[in-house]
N, C-alpha and C positions, 0 to 999 in steps of 0.2 A: 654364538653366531656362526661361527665355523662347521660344529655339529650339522646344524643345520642346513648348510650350503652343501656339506658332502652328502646327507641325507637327499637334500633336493638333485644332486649331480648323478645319485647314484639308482634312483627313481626314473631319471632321465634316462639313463643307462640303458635299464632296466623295459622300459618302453622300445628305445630304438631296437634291442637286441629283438625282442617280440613283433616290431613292427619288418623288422629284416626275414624272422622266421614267417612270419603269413607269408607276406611276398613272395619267399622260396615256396611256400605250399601251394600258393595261387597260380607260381608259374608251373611247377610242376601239373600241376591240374590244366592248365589249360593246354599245354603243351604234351601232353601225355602220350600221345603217339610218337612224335619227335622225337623222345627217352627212349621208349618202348624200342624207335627204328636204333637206338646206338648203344641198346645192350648186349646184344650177342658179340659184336666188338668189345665193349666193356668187360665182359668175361672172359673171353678168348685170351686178353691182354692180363688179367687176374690170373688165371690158371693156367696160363703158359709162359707168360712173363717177370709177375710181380712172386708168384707163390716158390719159384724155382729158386728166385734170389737166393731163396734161405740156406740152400746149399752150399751158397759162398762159406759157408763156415770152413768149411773144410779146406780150404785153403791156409789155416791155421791150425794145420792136423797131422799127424800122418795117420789120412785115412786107408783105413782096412775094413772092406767090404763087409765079411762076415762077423765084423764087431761092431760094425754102423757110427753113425753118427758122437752118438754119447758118450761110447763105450773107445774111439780110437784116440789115441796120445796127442795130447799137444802142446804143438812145437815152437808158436809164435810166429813170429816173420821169418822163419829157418826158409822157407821155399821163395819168397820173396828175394830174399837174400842170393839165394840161388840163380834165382831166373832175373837177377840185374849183375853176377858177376861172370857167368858162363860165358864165352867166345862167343857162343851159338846165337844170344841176345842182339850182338852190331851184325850180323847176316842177317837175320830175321829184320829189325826193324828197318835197315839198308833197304834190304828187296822189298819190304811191306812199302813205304816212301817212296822208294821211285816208281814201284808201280801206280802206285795212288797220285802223285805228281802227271806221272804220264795220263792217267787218269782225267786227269782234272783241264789238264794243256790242252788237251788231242779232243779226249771226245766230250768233255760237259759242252764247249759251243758249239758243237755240231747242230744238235739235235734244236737250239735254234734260229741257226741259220737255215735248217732244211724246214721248219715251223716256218719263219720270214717268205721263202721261197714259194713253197705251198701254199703261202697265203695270196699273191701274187699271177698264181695262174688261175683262168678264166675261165679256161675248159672243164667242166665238171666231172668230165668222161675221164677225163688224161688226169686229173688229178686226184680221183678217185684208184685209179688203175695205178698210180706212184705210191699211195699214203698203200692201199692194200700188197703191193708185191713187197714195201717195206718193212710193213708189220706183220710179215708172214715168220720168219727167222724168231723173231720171239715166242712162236709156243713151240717151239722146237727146245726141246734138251738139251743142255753141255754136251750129254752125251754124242747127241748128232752133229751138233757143231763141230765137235772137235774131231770124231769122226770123220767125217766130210774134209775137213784141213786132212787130216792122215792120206787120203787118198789120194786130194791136191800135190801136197807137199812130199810123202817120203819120198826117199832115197831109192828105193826099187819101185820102180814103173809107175813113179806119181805123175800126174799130167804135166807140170812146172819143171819137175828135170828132167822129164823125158823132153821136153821143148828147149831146155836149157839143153842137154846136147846134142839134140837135132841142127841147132845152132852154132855148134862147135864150141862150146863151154865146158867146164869142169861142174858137175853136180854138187847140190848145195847139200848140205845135211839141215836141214828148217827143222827139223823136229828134236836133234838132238843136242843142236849147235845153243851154246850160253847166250849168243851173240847175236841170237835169233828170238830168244822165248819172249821178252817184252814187247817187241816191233808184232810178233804174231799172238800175242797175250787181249793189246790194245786193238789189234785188226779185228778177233774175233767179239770183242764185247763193242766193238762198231755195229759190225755186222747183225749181231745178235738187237742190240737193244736201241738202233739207233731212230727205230722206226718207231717206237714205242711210247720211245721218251718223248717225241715231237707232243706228242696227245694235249698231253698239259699246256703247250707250249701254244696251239694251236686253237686249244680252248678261252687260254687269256687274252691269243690276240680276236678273236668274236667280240670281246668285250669291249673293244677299242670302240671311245664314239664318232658315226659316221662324220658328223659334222667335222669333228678336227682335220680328217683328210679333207675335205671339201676348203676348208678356211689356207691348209696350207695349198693345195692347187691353185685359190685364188691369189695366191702369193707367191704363184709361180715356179712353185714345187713341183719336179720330176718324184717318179717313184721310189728311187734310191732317197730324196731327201724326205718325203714321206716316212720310209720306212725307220732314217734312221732318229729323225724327229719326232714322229709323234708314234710308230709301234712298238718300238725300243724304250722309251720312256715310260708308256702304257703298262706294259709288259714286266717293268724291272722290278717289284714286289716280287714277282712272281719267277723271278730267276731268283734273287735274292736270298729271297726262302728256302728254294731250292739247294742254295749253295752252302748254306747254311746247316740244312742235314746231309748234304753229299759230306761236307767239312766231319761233320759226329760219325762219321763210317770210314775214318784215317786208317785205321786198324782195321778194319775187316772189309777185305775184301771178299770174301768168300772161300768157299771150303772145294767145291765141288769144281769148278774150273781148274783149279789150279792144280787140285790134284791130278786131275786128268790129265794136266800138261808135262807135270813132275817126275822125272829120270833120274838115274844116278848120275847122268852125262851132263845135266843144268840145274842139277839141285843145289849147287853153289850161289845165282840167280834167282830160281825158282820156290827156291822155299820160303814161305811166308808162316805169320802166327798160326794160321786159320790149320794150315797143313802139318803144323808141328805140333800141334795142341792134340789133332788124329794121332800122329804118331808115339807122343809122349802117353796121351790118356787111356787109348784104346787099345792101340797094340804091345806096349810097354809097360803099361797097368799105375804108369806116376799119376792116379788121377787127383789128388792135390797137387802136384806142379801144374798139371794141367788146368785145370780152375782158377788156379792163383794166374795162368798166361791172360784167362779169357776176363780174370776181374779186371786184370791190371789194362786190355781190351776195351773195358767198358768204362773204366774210368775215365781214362783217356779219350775216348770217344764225349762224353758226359761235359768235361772242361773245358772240350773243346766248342762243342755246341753252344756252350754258356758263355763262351768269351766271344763266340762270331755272332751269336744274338747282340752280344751291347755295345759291340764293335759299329753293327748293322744300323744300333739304335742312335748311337751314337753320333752316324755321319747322317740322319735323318730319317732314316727306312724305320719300317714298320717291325722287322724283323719275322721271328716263327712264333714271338708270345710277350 
């Protein structure tokens, strides 16, 4: 009798797994363009992303270029070990945190509140001519941006301290000064991306339905209560999400800003993982320490994503998955 129930159960099985597979072929088939549009993404993320991993070995090596992968020694958690008892590890993760902090403070509701704003004004002319002089700063390079502050801000004949003692003041040092690099760190990735970021922000609030401003008007809602009643609410999936992989990028903030900013004068501040990992792997040749900084990068980045997703799920949000 038993035989025969798992017999019968396994038959069953055996069906639904097959009835699962057409399904996936049916859809693939009918959908085939839809595939077709998200595979060069699909690869891109294969052969730039997933296939590189494999390199992480070597963070359990001491790798030597001209004997590769197979052929160099290994050493275990030796480099691990390392880059959790070195001094250089509470600087790095310090400055990495507070800048990602300030980060997070300053300019993730910017972008939408200037979304809210935007939304807001009537003139199509005036609002068009705001969202474009905003989003101009982002196809511009680090390079220019920062640039552009050098000429603002130095110490010899920048516009800012040549006004500053035109005025009768003592001249700032902005570019060298410790005390300075976060406040002008956070100014320029305002400036740079603030216009950019709105896009999304300004996309989900389109999606808001007419009718609900209408029902809260009938109910005697000003625009402020509008906004903060029914576009904020609309909208908050869609910050949420957002926040959620801003949250998986704790560690990395980037390589190229900051190097540009980076002196011997505020490298005590300045220095972050992104810019040590250059220095350690490329010009110094630790490229297992270096690897082992950017796993231990991604891991962390990884746990953290995963614990703000069920965190998200958890107070009722949808989350990223």
């Amino acid at each position: 009798m038993k035989s025969s129930t798992v017999t019968a159960t396994n038959i069953n099985l055996e069906k639904l797994e097959k009835g699962k597979i057409s399904t996936a072929i049916a859809n693939l088939k009918k959908y085939k363009l839809l595939y077709l549009m998200i595979l060069p993404g699909l690869v891109y993320f294969i052969i730039f992303k997933y296939l590189p991993m494999a390199g992480l070995v070597i963070s359990f090596q001491d790798y030597q270029p001209y004997l590769g992968i197979t052929g160099s020694e290994w050493v275990g958690f030796k480099h691990f070990i390392r880059l959790f008892t070195e001094p250089t590890f509470i600087m790095l993760l310090r400055n990495t945190l507070i800048l990602f902090g300030m980060n997070i403070l300053f300019f993730f509701p910017l972008p939408i509140i200037v979304a809210l704003m935007l939304n807001e004004v009537t003139n199509r002319f005036f609002k068009n001519m705001i969202q474009t002089i905003i989003y101009i700063p982002h196809f511009m390079s680090w390079v220019i941006i920062v640039s552009i502050t050098y000429v603002f801000l130095s110490l010899d004949g920048g516009v800012v301290n040549e006004l500053i003692a035109s005025m009768g003041g003592e001249k700032i040092g902005f570019l060298t000064s410790p005390e300075w690099l976060r406040t002008m760190y956070i100014g320029q990735i305002i400036w740079k991306e603030l216009g950019w970021s709105t896009i999304i922000y300004l996309a989900a609030v389109t999606t808001v339905d007419l009718t609900l401003y209408e029902a809260a008007g009938m109910d005697g809602a000003g625009r402020l209560r509008k906004m903060w009643h029914v576009t904020l609410p609309a909208i908050r999936p869609v910050i949420i999400t957002l926040l959620i992989l801003k949250i998986g990028s704790t560690l990395d903030l980037g390589f190229e800003h900051m190097f540009l900013l980076l002196n011997s004068l505020n490298r005590e501040v300045a220095e972050i993982f992104d810019t040590y990992i250059y220095t350690a792997g490329l010009k110094n040749g630790q490229l297992s320490f270096s690897t082992t900084m950017g796993m231990f990068k991604g891991v962390v980045g990884l746990v953290l994503v995963v614990a703000a997703n069920k965190f998200a799920r958890k107070i009722g949000e949808d989350g990223v998955y």
